[in-house]
N, C-alpha and C positions, 0 to 999 in steps of 0.2 A: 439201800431201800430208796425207792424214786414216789414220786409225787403218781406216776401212773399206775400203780402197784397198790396203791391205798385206797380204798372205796371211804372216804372219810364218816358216810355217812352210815358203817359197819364199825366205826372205831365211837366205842365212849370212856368216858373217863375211869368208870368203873373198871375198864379192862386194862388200867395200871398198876392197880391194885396200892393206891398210894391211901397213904395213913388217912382213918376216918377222922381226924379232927382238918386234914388237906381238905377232904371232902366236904364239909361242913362247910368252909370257905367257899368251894367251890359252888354248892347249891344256892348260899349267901348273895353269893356272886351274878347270880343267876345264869351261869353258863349252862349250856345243854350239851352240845358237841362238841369236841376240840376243833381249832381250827386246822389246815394242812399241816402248818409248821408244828402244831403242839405235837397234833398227831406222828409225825414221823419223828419230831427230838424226844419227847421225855421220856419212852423206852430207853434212848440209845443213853439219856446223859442220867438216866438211872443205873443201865446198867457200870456205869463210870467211863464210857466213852469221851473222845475229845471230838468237840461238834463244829462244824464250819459251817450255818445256818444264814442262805440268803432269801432273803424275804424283805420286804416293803411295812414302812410304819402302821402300824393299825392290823398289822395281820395276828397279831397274840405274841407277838416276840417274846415279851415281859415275864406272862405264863407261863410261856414255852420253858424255858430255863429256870424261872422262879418255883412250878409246881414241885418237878424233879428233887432239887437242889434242897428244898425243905422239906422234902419226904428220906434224902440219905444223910441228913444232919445230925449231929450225936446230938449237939443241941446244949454242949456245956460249954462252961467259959471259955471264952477266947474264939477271934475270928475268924470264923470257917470257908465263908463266901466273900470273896473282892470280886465288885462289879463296878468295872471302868465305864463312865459314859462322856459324852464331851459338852453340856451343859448342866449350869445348877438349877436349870427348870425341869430338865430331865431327871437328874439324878434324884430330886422333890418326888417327882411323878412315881419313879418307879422305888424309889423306899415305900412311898405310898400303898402302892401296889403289892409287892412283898409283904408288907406288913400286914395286910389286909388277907391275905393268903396263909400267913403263920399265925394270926392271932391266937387261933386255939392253942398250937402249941408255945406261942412264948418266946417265940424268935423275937430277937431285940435287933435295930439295928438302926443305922449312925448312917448320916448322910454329912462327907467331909468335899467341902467347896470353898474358893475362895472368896473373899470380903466376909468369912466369919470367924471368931475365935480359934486361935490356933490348941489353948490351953482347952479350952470347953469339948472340942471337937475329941482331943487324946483323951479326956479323961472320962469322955463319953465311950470310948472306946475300949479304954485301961478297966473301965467299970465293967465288962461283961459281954460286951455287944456280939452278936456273933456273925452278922453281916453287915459290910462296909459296901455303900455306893459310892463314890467319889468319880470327882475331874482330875486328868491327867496331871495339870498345874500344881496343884494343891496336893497332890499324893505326893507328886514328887520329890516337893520339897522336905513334905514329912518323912520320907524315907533316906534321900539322900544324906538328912540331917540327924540323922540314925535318933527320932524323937519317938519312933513307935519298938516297945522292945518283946521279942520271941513273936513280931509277925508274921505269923505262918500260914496263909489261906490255903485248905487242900484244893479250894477251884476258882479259879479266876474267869471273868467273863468280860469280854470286849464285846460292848452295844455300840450299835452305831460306830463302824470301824473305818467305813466310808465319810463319813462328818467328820468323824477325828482327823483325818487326814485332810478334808477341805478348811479344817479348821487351823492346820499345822502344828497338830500333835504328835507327829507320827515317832519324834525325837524322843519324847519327854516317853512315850509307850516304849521304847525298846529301851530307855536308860530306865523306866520301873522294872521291866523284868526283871533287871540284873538285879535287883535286890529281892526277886520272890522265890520259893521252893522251886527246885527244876522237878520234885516230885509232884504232880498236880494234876488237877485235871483242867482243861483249857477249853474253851467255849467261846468262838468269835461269833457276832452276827453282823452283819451288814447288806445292804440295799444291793448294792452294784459289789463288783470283785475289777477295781482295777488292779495293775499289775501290784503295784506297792503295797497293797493289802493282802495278793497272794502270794507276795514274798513273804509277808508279818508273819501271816499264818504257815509258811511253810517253817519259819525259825521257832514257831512257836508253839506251837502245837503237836502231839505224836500219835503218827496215824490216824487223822482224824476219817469222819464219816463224813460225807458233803451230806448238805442236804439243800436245795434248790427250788422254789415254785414255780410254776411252769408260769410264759406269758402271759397266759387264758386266767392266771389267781392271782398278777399282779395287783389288781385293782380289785375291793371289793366287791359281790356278787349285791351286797346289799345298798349299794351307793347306785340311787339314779342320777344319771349323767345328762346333764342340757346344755345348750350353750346355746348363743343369741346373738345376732348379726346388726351391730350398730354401726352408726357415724361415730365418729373418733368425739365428736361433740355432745356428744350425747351420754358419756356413760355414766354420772352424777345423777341425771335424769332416770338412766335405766335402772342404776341402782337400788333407788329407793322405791322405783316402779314394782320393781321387782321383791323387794321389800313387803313394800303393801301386802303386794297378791300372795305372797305366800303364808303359811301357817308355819310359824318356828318358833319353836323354845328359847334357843342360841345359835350365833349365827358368828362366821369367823371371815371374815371380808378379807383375802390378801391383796397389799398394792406391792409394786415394785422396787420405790424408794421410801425413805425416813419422811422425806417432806411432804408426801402424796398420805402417807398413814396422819399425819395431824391436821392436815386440811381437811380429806375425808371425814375424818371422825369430829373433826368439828361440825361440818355440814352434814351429817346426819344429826347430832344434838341440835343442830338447830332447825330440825322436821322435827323434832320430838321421840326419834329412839335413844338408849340410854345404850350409848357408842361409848368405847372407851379406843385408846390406843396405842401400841405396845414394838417398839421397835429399841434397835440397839443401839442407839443414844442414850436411852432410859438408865437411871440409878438401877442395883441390882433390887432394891426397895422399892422404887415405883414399879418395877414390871412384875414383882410379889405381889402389891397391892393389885396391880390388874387383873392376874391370874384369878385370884384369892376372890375377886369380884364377881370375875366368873362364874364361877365353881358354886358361890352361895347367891345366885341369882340377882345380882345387885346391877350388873351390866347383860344387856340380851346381846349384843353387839360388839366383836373385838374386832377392830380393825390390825393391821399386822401387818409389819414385810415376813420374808419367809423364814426370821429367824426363830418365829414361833411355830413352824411347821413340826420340826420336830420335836419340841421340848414340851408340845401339851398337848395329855392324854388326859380328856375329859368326857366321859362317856356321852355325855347326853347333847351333845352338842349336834341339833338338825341338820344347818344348811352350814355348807360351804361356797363363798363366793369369790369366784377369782375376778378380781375391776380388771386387769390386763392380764391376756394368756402368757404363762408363766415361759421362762428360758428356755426349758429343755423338760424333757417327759420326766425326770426323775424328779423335779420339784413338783409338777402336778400329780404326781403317786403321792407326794409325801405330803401335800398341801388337802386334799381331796380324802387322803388315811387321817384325817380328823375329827369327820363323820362319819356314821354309819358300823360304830363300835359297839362290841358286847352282845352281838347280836342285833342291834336298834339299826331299823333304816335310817337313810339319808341319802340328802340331796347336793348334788357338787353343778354348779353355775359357773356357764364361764363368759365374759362378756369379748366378742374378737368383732373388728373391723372388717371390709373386705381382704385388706391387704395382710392381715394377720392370718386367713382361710389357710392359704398354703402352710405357716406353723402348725394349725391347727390340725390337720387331714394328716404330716408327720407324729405328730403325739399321737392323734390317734393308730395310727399304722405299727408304731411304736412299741405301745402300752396295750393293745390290741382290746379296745374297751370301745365299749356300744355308747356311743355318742347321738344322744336324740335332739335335732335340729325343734326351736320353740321358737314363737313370735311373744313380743313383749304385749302383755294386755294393756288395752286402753285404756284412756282414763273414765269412763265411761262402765267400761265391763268390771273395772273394779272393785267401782262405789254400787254397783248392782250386787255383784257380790258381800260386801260389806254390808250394804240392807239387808238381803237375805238372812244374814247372820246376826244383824240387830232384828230383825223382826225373832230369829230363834231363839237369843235372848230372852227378847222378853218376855215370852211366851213359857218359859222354863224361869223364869225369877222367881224367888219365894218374895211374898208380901210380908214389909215389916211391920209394924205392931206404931212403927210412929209414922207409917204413912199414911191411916187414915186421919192421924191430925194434921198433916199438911195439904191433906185434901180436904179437910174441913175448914180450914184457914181461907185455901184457895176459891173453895164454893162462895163467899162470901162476895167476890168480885168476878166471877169466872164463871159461866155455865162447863158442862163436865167432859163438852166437844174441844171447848175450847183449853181446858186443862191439858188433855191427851194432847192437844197438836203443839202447845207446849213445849210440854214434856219431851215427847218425840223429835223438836227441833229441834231441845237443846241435845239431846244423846248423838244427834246427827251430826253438829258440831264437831264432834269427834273424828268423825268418816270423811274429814276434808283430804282428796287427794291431788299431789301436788304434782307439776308441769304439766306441757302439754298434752292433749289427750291420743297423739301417735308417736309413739316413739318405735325406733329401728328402722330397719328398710323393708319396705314392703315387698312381700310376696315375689309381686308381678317383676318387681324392679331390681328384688335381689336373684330371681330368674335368671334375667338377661345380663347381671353382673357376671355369676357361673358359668350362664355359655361364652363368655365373653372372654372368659377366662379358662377356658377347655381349650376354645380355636386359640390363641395367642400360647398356650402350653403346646399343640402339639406342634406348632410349626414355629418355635421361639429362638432356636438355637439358629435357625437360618435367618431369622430374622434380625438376630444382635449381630449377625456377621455382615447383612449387606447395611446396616444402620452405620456401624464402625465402619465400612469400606466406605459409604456417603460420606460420613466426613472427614475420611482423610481426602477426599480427591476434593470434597468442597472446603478444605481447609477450617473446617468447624473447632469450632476447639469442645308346758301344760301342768300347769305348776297347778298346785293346793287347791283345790274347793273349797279350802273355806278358810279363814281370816285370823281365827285363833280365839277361844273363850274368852282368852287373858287380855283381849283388848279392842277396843273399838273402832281403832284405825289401821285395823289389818298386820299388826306389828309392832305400834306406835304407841312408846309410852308416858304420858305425861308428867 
């Protein structure tokens, strides 16, 4: 079955005919359609097929395998589902997830990782469980050291097959094998299919189904895509510019290294968003507590290198921001599959230099995703903005019950002109926007940068060759309308 053969928007859930308390979840959930991947796997890994599912984070993977898998569960003691992933933020994420999908029926299940109890972990599992999420490390040693006894999962799933192998797992996955049923059913998913993964899968698996998203569904359809043409100097500035103006719940800012993620996020705490920062230096504690912050709205801002790309699935997360355009297209699918989950749109920001274009215009060419060219708003267009939305405000305030004694206090020294202008200075206070009022390259100038840059493309390669022949003979050597309810400085929380 192919991705061009599927009208997805003819396929619904109901036509799986999976258990009414699956369903319950599901409407819980508020899904409406499958996505491509759900739609072409939970038929086949119902019917008890082995699946080789490649798809990009954020497309339903979790579902994909999860919905199936608890709908052909006997659902008694003992563990029925092993699902390998390659972090314990992941494996968090997607017990989560499962769980949330089997409530109704009572599926139990045990997320086994390292730096937690080895005894708690088994006898969380010795007790009943019938689905195990774990990291490669951590199984391993449980199994080699014969500590788990009659474990027998009829399906095992490889998430993120492609990570495990950037991560250098790929050892510790064929030494768990040797300890699982050769009877089973077998279920890999992964982003890309290098070769080493479709060897795994060919040892591993029997007769599986491919199943594949085409270019055009890498990315999702609900993510709008912008990116913004700065000076190399300027992107702290654009940052937060970009901040202001937009309207975001949560927002996931990626930088490149450990030490770009804690300077960051210190200078935006010290604008007044509630920045946090999460990279792999972090205790596996600190980066729970970050998570954990997330999720229950305590931070609107995680700053991040890309090892949180794939370990956090949090639906409601709006904008996505990339401070530098990312290595190579597969971390901007995975970085970008952050946002615009479960249905909910979202926003993916990329901030490139001139000299970064050319990376930029291959990702795109790549990932074949509709890239809309923005100009960064003034500082000027902002704070108009920002009034607008303090004049709506307040026009929509309910009046409280002790405000007309602080107006009766105030009348006392204050005529009721001079109250309002007050009043309204101080709420303005709020809407202070910070650096200069042009940031990026203007219009006219980023123009003449691109044509500058088309003539020196088409005629370049003659060009390096009489450059290099010179010196050897000279012996050379439209972002958001509005600001956000939740706050008066466009994003900004004090």
């Amino acid at each position: 079955m192919s991705n061009e053969t599927i009208q997805n928007d003819q396929v619904t859930f109901e036509s799986f005919n999976l258990k009414s308390e699956i369903m319950q979840s599901i409407a819980y959930a508020g899904f409406k359609v499958p996505s491509p991947i759900q739609a072409e796997a939970i038929p086949l890994i119902i019917d008890g097929r082995d699946v080789v599912g490649q798809a990009h984070t954020g497309t339903g993977k979790t579902a994909a395998f999860g919905l199936p898998l608890l709908h052909n569960m006997s659902l008694s003691d003992g563990v029925e589902v092993l699902v390998i992933v390659p972090t314990r933020e992941l494996a968090n994420q997607v017990s989560d997830e499962i769980f949330k999908y089997g409530k109704k029926l009572g599926a139990r299940t045990v997320t086994v990782y390292g730096g937690s109890s080895y005894n708690r972990q088994i006898g969380l599992i010795e007790r009943g469980a019938q689905i195990v999420i774990a990291t490669p490390g951590r199984l391993k040693d449980i199994l080699s050291r014969n500590m788990l006894k009659n474990f027998c999962p009829t399906t095992v799933v490889l998430d993120e097959a492609d990570e495990m192998l950037d991560m250098g797992f790929l050892d510790d996955i064929n030494e768990i094998f040797e300890y699982l049923p050769s009877e089973r059913q077998t279920l890999l998913f992964s982003a890309t299919m290098p070769p080493p993964i479709k060897a795994l899968a060919q040892r591993i698996l029997n007769n599986p189904a491919f199943i594949s998203i085409t270019k055009e569904e890498t990315t999702n359809k609900d993510i709008e895509q912008q990116y913004y043409v700065i000076e190399e100097s300027e992107r702290d500035d654009a940052a937060i510019r970009l901040l202001d103006a937009q309207e975001f719940d949560k927002a996931i800012l990626f930088c490149r290294t450990k030490r770009e993620v804690d300077r960051l996020s210190t200078v935006l705490s010290s604008v007044g968003y509630n920045a946090k920062g999460l990279h792999g230096d972090m205790e596996q504690r600190q980066r729970e507590a970050v998570i954990k912050s997330l999720k229950d709205n305590k931070v609107d801002i995680l700053v991040a290198t890309d090892v949180a790309a794939r370990g956090i699935h949090i639906n409601d997360i709006t904008h996505v921001f990339n401070y530098h355009i990312p290595f190579d297209p597969e971390s901007y699918v995975h970085r970008i599959g952050r946002t615009g989950r479960a249905g909910q749109k979202g926003i993916a920001i990329t901030l490139v230099t001139p000299m970064e274009f050319k990376e930029l215009q291959r990702i795109r060419k790549i990932v074949g995703s509709d890239m809309a060219q923005q100009f960064i708003p003034t500082k000027s267009q902002v704070q108009s903005k920002q009034l607008n939305v303090l004049i709506e405000q307040i026009e929509h305030q309910k009046i409280f019950d002790e405000a007309s004694q602080i107006s009766e206090a105030l009348s006392e020294d204050l005529d009721q002109a001079q109250i309002i202008h007050k009043l309204i200075s101080l709420l303005m206070k709020h809407t202070d926007v910070k650096g200069p009022n042009n940031i990026g390259i203007a219009p006219q100038r980023l123009e003449k940068i691109m044509q500058a840059m088309e003539r020196n493309g088409n005629r370049g390669g003659g060009n390096r060759s009489r450059s290099r022949h010179h010196r050897r003979r000279s012996g050379g050597s439209s972002s958001s309308s509005r600001s956000g309810e939740r706050r008066h400085s466009g994003g900004r929380r004090r």
